[in-house]
N, C-alpha and C positions, 0 to 999 in steps of 0.2 A: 504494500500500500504506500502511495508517493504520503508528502510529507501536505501536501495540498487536501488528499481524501481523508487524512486523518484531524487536520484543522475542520473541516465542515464534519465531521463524527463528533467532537468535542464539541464544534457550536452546539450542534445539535441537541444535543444533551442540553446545555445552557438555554435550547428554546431561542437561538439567535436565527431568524431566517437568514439566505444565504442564495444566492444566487448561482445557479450551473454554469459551471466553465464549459459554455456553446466553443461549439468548433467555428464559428460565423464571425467572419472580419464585420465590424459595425465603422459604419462613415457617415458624420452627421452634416448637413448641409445646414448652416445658420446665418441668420443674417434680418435687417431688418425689412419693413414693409415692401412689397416690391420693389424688394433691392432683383428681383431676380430668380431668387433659388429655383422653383419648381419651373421655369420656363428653361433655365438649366440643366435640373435634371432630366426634363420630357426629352430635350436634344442628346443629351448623354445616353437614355435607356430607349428612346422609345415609347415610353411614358403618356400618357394624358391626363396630369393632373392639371387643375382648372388654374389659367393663369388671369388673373385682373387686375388691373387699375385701384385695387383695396386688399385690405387684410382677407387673402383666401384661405393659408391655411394654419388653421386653427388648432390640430392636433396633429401631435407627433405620426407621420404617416412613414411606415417601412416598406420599402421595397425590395421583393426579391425575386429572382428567375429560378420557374418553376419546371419541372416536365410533367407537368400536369397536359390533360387535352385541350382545358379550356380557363380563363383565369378566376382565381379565387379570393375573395373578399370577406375579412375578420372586423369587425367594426366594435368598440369596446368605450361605452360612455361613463361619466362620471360615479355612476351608479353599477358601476360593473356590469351592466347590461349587455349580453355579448350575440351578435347578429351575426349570419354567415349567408353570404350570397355567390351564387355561380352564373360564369358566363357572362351573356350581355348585362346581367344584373348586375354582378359584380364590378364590371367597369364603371355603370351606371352610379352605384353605390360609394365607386370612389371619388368621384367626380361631384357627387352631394355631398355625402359627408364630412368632405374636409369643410366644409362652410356654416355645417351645424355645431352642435358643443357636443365632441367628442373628446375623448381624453388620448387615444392611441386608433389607428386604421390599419390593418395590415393589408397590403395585395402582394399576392401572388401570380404571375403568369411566365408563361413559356415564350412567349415574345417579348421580354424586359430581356436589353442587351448588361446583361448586370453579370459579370465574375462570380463563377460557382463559391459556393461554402462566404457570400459575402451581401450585405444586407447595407441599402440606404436608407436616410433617416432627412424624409426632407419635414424640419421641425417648423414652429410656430412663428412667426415676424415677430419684431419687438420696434419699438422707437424709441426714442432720449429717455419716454419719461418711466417706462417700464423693464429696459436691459437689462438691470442689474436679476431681477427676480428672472427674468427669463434665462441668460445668459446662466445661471446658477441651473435653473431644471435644463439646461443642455448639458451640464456636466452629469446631470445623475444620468443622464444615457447613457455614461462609457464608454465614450468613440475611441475605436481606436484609430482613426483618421479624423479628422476636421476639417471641412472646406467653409471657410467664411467667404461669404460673397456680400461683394463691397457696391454701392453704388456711385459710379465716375463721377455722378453731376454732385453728391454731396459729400460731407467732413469724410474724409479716411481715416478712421483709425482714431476716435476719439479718445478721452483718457479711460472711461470704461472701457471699452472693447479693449485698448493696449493692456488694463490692468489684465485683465483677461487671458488674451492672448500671454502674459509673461507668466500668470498662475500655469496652462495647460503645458508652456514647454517644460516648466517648473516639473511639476507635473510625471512628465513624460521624461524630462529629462537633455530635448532637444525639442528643435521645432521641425523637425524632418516630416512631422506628422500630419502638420499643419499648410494649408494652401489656401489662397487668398487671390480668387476671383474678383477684375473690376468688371462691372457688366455696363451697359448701355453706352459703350462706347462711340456708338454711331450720335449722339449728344454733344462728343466732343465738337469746341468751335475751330480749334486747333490739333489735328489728332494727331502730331507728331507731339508738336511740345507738350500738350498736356498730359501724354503718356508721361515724357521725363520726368515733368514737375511731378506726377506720381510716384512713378518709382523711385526717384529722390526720395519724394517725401515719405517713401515707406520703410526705404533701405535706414533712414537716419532716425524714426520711430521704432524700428524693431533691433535697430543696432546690427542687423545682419550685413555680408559684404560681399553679396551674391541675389541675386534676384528671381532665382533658379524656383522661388512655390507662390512669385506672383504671376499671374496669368491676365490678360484681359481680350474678354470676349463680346462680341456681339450676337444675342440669342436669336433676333429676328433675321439677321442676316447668314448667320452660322459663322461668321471670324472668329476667329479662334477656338473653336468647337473642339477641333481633333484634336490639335496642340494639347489642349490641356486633357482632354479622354483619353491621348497615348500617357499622358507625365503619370496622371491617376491612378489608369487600371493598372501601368506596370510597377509603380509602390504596393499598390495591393497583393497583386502575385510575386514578388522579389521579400516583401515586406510582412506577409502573412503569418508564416512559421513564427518569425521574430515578434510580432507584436501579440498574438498568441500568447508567447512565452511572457513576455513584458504583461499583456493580462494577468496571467496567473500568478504572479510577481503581486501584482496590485492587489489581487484579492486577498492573496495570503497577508499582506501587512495588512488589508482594513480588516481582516479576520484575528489578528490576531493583536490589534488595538480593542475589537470590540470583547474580545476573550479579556483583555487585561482589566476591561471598565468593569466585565461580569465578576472576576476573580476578586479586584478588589471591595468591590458590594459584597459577595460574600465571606470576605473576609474579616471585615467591618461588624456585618450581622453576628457572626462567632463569635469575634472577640465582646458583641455587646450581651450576647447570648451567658458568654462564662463571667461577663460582671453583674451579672443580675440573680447566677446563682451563688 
């Protein structure tokens, strides 16, 4: 028994729920109000999740490639209420639901160009006055990739989202992990220099000295589409194994932080236990 299965046997005991070490790479895509993501991902996978002019999606939606016949739809509301639709339903279901108050959507299908044993996570929009609480329930998804998508015409990289971005490489350890889409580039008035003034201005915000996990794309026109779908998929497949490992890395300390909180509660309770007799 690894040293991982015997940490979840000891929670267990303690009544610590515990999360399954999935064999499935998770990549979260965040960002705020139509900055972009899901018109992103639809271009990435294949996709039809509902792009607009407003806040579309409202709950964490997973994506993954199925060999299923036909696509399948998990839909799970605040109330743990949990729907399951197939087929044109299904698609149908994902294309409403992200706009109702759901808390999690899952699809599934066999035409999502999505990397076996690997799962997207296009999450909720945020803006100035909400990031900070959203930005936080993007970490309890436990991505092991992050693509922040940025919007060209506004602030890049405000002191939120930087403190952020310095917690996740923290975090991780490095920023390898992390990618950082401009989108609506066809906006620019200047599309050379306002490229630089960006990457300037991102290289000297993130301290890095390479520019190699900024990307900028145009979703309506497809510039920059493949660029960044070959840089992606091939950290996913090169990167998979190792991030895996680096998961299981991460469970094991928050497993065995929250063993320490149990151990010393109960250690507490004894010692008040033997002064009372």
């Amino acid at each position: 028994m690894s040293i991982y299965q015997e940490l979840l046997e000891v929670a267990g005991q303690f009544g610590i729920q515990t999360r399954g070490l999935q064999g499935d790479l998770m990549c979260a895509f965040i960002g705020e109000w139509n900055a972009g993501k899901s018109a992103l991902i639809n271009n990435l996978t294949g996709a039809e999740l509902p792009c607009r002019p407003i806040q579309t999606t409202r709950a964490a939606v997973h994506l993954r490639h199925s060999e299923t016949a036909e696509p399948y739809t998990k839909t799970i509301d605040h109330q743990e209420t949990v729907q399951h639709y197939h087929g044109a339903a299904a698609i149908n279901a994902l294309q409403c639901a992200t706009t109702a108050t759901m808390r999690r959507i899952e699809f599934y299908s066999p035409t999502l160009d999505i990397p076996s044993q690997t799962i997207l996570v296009d999450t909720p929009g945020f803006n100035h006055t909400d990031a900070i609480a959203t930005i936080g329930d993007t970490e309890q998804i436990h991505a092991d990739l992050v693509v922040w998508v940025l919007m060209g015409d506004g602030p890049l990289l405000n002191q939120q989202q930087l403190d952020w971005v310095r917690r996740a490489s923290h975090h991780c350890g490095t920023m390898d992990h992390l990618f950082f889409v401009v989108t609506h580039i066809d906006w620019f008035s200047h599309p050379e220099t306002d490229r630089k003034a960006i990457l300037d201005y991102w290289l000297a915000r993130t301290g890095q000295e390479k520019a190699d996990q900024l990307f900028f794309v145009d979703n309506k026109s497809g510039e920059g589409i493949a660029e960044f779908k070959a840089k992606l998929y091939h950290a996913m497949a090169v990167q998979q194994p190792i991030l895996l490992e680096q998961r299981r890395q991460r469970y094991s300390r928050e497993l065995l932080a929250q063993l320490q909180v149990c151990i010393t509660r109960e250690q507490t309770l004894i010692e008040q236990w033997y002064r009372q007799c």
